[in-house]
C-alpha positions in Angstrom: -6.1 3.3 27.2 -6.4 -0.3 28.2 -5.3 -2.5 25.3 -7.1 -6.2 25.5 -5.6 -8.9 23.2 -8.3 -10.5 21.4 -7.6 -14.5 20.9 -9.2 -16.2 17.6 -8.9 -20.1 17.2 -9.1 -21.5 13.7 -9.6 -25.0 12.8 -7.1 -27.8 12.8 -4.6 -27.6 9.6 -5.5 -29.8 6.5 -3.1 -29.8 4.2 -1.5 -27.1 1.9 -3.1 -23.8 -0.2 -2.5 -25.3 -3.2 0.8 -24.0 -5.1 2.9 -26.3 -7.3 6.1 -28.2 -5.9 9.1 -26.1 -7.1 13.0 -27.0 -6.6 12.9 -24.7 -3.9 11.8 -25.3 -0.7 11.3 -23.9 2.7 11.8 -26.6 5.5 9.4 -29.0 6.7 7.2 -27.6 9.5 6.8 -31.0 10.4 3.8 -33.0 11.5 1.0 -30.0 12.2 -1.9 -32.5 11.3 -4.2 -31.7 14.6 -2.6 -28.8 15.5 -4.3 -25.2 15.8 -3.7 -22.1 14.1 -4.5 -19.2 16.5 -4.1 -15.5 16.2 -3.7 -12.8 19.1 -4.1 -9.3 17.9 -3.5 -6.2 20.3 -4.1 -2.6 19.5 -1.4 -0.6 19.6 -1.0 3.2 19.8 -3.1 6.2 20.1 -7.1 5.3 19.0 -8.7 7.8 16.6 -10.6 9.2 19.6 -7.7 10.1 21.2 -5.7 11.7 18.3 -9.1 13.8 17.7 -8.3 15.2 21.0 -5.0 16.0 20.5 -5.6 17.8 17.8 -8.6 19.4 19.0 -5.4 20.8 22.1 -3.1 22.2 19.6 -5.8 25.0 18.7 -4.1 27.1 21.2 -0.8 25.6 20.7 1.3 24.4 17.5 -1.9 25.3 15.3 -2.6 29.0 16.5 -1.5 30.4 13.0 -4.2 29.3 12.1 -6.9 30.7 14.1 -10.0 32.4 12.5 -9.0 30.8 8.9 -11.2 28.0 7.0 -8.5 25.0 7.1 -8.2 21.5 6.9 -6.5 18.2 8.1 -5.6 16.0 5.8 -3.8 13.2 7.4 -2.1 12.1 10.4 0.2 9.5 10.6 2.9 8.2 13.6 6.7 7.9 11.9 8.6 5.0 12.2 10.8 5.1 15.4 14.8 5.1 13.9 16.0 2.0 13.7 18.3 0.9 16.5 17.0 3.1 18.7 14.9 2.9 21.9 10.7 3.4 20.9 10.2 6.4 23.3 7.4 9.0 22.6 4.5 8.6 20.0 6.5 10.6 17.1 4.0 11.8 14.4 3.7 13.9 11.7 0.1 15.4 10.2 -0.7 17.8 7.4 -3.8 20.0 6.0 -4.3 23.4 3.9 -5.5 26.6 4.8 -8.1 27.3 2.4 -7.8 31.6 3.2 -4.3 31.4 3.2 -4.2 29.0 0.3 -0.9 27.2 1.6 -0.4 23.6 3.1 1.4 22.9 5.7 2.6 20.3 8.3 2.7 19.7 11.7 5.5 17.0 13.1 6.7 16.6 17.0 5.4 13.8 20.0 1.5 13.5 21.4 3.4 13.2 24.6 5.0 16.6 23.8 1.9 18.6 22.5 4.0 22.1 23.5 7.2 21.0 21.4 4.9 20.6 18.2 6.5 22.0 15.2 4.1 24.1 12.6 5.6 24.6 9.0 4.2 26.1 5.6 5.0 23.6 2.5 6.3 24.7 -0.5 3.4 22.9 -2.4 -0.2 21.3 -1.6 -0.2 18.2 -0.2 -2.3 15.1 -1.5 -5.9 15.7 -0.9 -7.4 13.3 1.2 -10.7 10.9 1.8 -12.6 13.5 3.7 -11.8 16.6 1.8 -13.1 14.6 -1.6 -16.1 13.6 0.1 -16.8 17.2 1.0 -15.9 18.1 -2.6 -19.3 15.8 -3.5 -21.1 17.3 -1.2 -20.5 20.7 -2.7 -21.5 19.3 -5.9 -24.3 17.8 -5.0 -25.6 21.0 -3.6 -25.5 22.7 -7.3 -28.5 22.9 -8.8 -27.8 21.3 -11.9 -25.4 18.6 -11.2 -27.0 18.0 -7.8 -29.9 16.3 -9.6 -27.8 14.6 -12.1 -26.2 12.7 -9.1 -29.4 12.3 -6.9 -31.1 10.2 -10.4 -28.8 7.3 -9.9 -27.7 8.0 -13.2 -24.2 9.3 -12.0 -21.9 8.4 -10.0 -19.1 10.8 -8.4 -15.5 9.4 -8.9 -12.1 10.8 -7.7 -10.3 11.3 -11.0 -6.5 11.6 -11.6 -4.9 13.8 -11.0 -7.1 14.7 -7.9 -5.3 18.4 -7.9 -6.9 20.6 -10.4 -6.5 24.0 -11.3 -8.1 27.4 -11.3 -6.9 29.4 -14.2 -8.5 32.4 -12.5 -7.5 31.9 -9.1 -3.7 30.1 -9.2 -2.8 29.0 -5.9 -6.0 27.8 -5.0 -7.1 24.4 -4.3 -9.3 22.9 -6.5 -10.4 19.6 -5.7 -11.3 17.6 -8.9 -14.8 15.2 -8.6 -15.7 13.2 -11.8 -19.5 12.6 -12.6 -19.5 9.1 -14.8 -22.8 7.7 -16.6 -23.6 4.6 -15.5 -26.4 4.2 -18.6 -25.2 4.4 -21.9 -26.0 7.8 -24.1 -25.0 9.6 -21.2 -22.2 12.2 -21.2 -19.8 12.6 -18.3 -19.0 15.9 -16.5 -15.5 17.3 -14.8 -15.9 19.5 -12.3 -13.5 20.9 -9.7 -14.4 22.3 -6.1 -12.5 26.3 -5.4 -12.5 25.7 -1.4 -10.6 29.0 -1.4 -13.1 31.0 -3.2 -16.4 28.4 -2.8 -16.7 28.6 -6.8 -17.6 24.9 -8.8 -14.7 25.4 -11.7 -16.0 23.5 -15.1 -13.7 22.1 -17.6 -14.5 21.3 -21.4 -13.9 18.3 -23.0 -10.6 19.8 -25.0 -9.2 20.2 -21.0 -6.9 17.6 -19.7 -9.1 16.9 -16.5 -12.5 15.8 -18.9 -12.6 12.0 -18.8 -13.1 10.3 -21.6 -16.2 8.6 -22.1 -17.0 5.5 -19.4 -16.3 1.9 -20.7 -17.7 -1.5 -19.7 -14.2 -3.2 -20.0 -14.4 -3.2 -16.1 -16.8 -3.4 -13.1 -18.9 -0.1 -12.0 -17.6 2.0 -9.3 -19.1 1.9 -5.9 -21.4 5.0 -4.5 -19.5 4.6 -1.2 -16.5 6.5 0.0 -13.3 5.2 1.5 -12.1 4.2 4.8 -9.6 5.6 6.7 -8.3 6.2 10.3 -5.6 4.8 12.7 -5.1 1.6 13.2 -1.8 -0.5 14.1 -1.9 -3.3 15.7 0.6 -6.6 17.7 0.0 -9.7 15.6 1.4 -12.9 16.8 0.6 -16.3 15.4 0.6 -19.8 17.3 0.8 -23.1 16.1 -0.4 -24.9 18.8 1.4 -23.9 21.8 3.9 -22.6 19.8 4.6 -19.0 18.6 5.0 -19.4 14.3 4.9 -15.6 13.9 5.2 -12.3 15.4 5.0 -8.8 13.5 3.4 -5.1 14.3 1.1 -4.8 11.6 -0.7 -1.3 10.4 -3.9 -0.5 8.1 -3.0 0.8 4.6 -5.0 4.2 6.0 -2.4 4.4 8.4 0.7 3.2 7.1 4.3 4.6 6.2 5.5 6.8 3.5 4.7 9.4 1.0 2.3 7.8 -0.8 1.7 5.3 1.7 2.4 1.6 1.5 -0.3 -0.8 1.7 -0.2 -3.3 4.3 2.7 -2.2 6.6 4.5 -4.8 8.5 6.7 -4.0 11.4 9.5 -6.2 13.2 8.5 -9.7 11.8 9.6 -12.8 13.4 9.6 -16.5 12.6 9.8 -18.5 15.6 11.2 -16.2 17.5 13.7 -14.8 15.4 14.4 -11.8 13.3 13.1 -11.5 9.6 12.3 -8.1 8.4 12.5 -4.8 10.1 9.8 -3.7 7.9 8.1 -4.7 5.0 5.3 -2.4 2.5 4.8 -1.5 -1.2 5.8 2.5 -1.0 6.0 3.1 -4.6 3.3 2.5 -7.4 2.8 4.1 -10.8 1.8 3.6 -13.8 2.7 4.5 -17.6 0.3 3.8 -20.8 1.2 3.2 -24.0 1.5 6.3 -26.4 0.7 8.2 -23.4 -3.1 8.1 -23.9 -3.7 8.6 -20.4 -1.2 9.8 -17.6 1.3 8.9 -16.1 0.4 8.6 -12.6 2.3 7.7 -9.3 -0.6 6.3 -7.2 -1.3 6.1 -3.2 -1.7 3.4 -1.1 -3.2 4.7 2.0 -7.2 5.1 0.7 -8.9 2.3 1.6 -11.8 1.1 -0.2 -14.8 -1.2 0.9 -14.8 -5.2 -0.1 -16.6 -7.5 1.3 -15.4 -9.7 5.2 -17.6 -10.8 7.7 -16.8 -11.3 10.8 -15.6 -9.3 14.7 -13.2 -6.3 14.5 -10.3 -7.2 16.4 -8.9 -3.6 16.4 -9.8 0.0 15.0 -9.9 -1.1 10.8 -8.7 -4.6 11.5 -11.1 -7.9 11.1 -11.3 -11.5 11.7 -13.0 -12.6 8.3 -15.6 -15.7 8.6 -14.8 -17.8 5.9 -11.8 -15.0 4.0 -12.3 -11.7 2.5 -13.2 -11.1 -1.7 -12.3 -8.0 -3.0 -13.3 -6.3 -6.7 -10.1 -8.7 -7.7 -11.8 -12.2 -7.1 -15.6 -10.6 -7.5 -15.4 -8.0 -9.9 -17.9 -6.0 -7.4 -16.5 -2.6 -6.1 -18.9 -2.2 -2.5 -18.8 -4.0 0.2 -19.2 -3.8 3.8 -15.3 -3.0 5.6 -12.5 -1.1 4.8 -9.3 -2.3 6.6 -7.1 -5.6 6.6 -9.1 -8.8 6.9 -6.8 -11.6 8.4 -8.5 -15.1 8.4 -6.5 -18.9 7.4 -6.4 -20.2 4.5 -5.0 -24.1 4.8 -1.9 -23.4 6.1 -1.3 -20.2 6.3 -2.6 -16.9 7.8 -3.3 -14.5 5.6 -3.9 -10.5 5.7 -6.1 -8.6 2.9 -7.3 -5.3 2.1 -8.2 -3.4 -0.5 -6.7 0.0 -1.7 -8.3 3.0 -3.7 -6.2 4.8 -5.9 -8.9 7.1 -8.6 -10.2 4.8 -10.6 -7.9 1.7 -9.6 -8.0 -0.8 -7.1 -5.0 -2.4 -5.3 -5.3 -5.8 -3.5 -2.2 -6.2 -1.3 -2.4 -9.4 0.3 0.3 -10.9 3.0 0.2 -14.2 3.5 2.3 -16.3 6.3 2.9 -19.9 6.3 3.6 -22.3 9.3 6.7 -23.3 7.6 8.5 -20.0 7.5 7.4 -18.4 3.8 6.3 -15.5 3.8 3.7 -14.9 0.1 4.0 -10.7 -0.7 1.2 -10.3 -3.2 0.1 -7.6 -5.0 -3.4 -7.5 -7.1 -4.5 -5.2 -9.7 -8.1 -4.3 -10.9 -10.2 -1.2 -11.9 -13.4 0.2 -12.3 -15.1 1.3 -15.1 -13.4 4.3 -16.8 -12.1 4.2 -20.4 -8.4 5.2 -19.7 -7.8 1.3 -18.2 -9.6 0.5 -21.1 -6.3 1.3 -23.2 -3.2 -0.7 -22.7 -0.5 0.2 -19.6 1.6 -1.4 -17.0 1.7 -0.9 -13.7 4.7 -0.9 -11.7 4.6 -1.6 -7.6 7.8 -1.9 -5.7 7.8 -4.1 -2.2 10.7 -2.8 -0.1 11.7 -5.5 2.2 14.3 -3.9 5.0 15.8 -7.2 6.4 16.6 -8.0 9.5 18.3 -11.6 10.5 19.9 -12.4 12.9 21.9 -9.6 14.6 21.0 -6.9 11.7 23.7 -6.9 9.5 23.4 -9.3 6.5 24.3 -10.1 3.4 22.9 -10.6 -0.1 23.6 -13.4 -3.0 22.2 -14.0 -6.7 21.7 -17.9 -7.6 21.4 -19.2 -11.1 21.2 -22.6 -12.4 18.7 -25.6 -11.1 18.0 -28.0 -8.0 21.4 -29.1 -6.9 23.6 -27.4 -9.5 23.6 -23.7 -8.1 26.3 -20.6 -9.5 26.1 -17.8 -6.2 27.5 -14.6 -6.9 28.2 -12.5 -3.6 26.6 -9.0 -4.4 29.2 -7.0 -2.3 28.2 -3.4 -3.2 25.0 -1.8 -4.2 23.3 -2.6 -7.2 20.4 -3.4 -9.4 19.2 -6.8 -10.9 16.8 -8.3 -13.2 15.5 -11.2 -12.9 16.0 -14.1 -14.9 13.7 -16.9 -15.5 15.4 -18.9 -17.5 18.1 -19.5 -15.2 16.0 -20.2 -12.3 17.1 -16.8 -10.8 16.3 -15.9 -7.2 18.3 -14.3 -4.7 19.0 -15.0 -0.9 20.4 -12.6 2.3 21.8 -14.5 5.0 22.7 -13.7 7.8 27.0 -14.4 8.4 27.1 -14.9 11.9 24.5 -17.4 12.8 23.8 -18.5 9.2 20.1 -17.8 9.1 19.1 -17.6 5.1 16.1 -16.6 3.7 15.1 -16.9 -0.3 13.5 -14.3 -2.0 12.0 -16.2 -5.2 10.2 -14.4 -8.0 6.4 -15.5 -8.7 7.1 -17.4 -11.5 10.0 -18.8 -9.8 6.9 -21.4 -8.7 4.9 -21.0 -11.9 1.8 -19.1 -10.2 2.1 -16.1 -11.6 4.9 -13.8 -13.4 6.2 -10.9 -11.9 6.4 -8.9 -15.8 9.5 -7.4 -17.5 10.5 -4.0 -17.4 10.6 -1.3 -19.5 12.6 1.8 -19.4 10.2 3.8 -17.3 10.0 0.6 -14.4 13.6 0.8 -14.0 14.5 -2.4 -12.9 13.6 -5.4 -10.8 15.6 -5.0 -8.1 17.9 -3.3 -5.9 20.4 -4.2 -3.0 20.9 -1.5 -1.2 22.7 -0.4 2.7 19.7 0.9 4.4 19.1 4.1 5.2 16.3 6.1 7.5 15.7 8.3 4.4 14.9 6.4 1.7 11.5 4.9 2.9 10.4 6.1 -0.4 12.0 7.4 -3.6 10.7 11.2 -2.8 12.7 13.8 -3.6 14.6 11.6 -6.1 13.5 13.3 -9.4 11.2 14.6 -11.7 7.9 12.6 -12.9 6.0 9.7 -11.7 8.3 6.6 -12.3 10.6 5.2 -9.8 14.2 6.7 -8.6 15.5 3.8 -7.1 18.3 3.9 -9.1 19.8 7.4 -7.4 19.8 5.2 -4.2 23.1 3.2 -5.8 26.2 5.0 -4.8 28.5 2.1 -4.3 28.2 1.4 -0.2 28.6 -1.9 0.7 25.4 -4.2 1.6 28.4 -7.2 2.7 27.4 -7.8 6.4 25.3 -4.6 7.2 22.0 -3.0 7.4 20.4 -4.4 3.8 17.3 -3.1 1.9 15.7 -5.2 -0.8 13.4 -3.4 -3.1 11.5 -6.1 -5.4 9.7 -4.1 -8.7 7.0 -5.7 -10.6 5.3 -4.9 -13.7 1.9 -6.2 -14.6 0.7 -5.3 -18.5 -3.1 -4.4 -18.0 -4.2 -5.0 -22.1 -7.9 -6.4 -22.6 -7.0 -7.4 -26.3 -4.3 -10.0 -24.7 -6.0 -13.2 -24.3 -4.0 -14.3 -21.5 -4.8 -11.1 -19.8 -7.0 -12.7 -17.0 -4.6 -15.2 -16.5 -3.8 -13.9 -13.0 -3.7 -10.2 -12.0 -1.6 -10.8 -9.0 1.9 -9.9 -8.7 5.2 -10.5 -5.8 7.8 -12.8 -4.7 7.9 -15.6 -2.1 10.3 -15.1 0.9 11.3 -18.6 1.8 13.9 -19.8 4.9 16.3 -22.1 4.1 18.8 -22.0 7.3 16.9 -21.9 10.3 
């Protein structure tokens, strides 16, 4: 398929976007007063009409096991190509259940290969997805009890956690869990599950671990609308002027890398022509309340939900927003009209938004590159109404930043101390860190060969937000790790929902080699903290010193 870059032009830069002067500093751009900001975006990969087809092929092929049986697809993603190596082929993996059968299973191989596709039966069930919820409502709203209850407008149908339920009269089924929440008070709200194995609605009582508690006003209402989803990956390159600022693949949280997925996933990033990051995401998110009184949950980052962005689709869930993007985080309103990454300017920087869906959460991940080299990773929290956020917990998202300078291999340093009176301590082998505010603490991976240095600086390294402290379940704050292909995620590391980053330390050295970065942060969600809307946004700065 023909692939046409699509050129937007945005209005001559005017100054700055507003954050405090800090004592550290990415170089001076220079004078960009009159300059342009302009953005070329170019799809990239298979469209969803095209993987469709390919499925629709492997009936007779790779998917022939399951012929004559009630199944689903879940999800289909494209894998990262391995690092160092030639991008030949469209690699991909995908995966569904078969309902008759009740087991999931996985398909992985090349769309340029459709006969060398590989079929395998998990051990477990895989996540459910945005469709197969969906149809869950529809089941429910086909009953002739809760149907009505829905229909009045005094309902609405929310994905609960955990979305798995079970059938203690079928096990081995799946059982797709829909939540029914009052939206008027005096109303009581209803758990169901949907058997697709047997066709049966499964209902829990309120003593069961799947009956929500009562709704709660302590945050907006849910949207009647579903969630987006789909392929969509696109070549991103930024110009000031005549001059190419940035260069990056970017993909769609519905589309993007790892277990859980990752938000917005960025893809070989360059800064004026150079090499930054091999890839940069948020793979791991969870969350722990106190006492337990709800959870814990690992969450997902590849349901998109609807905010609001006007503007012209630049590629298949990717949009040039008139005037910037709000999500629920900056107007407490769950709908709105696109799901997807909205990328529009905002003074001197470009920035990329979208809006993620986990249950009753919302995620806001938010990229945002300046003309000067610094790159803002930002994370937003928020929630609808349902009384679990009502009670205090901490989330904990971890940006994994895979670096990339120069030639690839790299090395890391902590810094301590103030503006012109910096202690470096060369971190040699793997190993976690906390940060430090106190001490001005920030770390920096260079690059030993040409010199190139980037900063990573924690939010409240510039006073505009605090990146929290941890607690035993988050782990830590960070880790310096030697990179490897595996470990795009922590699964398979352990037991439960927190992190595992620490099984990931083993001693290797990360002096002059392939280097990971992961960056945690821990925001306190507490209504009865006055300073709780302070800022509900989260991440580091990544800033260039040697260029």
């Amino acid at each position: 398929m023909l692939r046409i870059p699509v050129l937007l032009l945005f209005a001559s830069l005017m100054g700055g976007s507003g954050d405090p002067v800090a004592p550290l500093a990415a170089p001076d751009p220079g004078n960009v007063d009159g300059d342009q900001i302009r953005i070329e975006v170019v799809p990239l990969g298979p469209d969803q009409e095209e993987i469709d087809s390919f499925m629709d092929d492997l009936k007779d092929g790779a998917l022939a096991p399951l012929a004559g049986s009630n199944w689903r697809l879940l999800r289909f993603r494209f894998t990262p190509h391995e690092k160092g190596v030639p991008e030949i082929g469209t690699p991909f993996r995908a995966e569904g259940f078969d309902y008759d059968g009740s087991f999931g299973f996985a398909l992985t191989g090349d769309m340029e290969n459709p006969a060398d596709v590989v079929f395998q039966i998990l051990d477990g069930q895989p996540r459910p997805s945005v469709d197969e919820f969906l149809a869950a409502v529809e089941t429910v709203s086909a009953d002739p009890d809760l149907g009505p209850m829905i229909r009045s407008g005094d309902y609405q149908p929310v994905r609960p956690m955990p979305e798995l339920f079970y059938d203690p009269s079928r096990p081995g089924d799946r059982v797709i869990g829909v939540g029914i929440i009052p939206l008027k008070d005096g109303l009581d709200p209803v758990t169901v599950g949907v058997n697709f194995s047997s066709n049966l609605l499964v209902h829990y009582a309120p003593a069961s671990p799947y009956f929500p508690l009562a709704s709660s006003a302590c945050n907006p209402p849910p949207s009647a609308g579903g969630s987006g989803g789909g392929s969509g990956s696109a070549s991103v390159t930024i110009f000031l002027g005549n001059t190419e600022i940035w260069a990056f693949k970017m993909t769609r949280p519905a589309a993007s890398s790892g277990t859980w997925g990752s938000g917005i996933d960025l893809e070989d990033v360059r800064f004026r022509g150079k090499n930054v990051l091999n890839q940069a995401h948020v793979p791991i998110n969870c969350v722990l309340y106190d006492n337990n009184a709800c959870g814990p949950y690992r969450d997902w980052q590849d349901e998109e939900n609807a905010f609001q962005a006007s503007g012209r689709d630049l590629a298949s869930g990717i949009r040039h927003a008139f005037g910037g993007a709000s999500t629920v985080l900056d107007s407490q309103n769950d709908s709105g009209n696109f799901h997807g990454v909205a990328v529009y300017r905002d003074g001197n920087e470009v920035v990329l938004k979208s809006e993620c869906s986990a249950g009753w959460y919302r995620y806001c991940p938010q990229w945002r590159f300046g003309v000067d080299g610094t790159i803002k990773a930002w994370w937003g929290f928020e929630a609808v109404q349902n009384s679990c956020t009502c009670r205090a917990h901490t989330h904990h998202c971890y940006f994994r930043f895979d670096f990339n300078l120069g030639d690839g291999t790299n090395s890391f340093y902590e810094y301590n101390g103030s503006m012109g009176n910096w202690t470096s301590t060369h971190l040699a082998t793997e190993q976690s860190r906390d940060r430090n505010a106190a001490t001005f603490r920030h770390w920096r991976v260079t690059d030993p060969d040409s010199g190139d240095t980037y900063a990573i600086a924690p939010g409240d390294f510039f006073g505009h937000h605090v990146d929290g402290e941890v607690d035993s379940y988050g782990e830590g704050d960070t880790w310096f790790l030697q990179y490897k292909s595996n470990q795009i995620d922590d699964s398979g590391q352990g037991w439960g929902t927190g992190p595992h980053l620490d099984n990931f330390i083993n001693g290797e050295s990360v002096d002059n080699t392939d280097v990971v970065m992961w960056y945690g942060n821990h925001f306190r969600h507490d209504h009865n903290d006055p300073n709780f809307n302070a800022t509900k946004i989260v991440g580091p700065r990544l800033i260039p010193l040697v260029w």
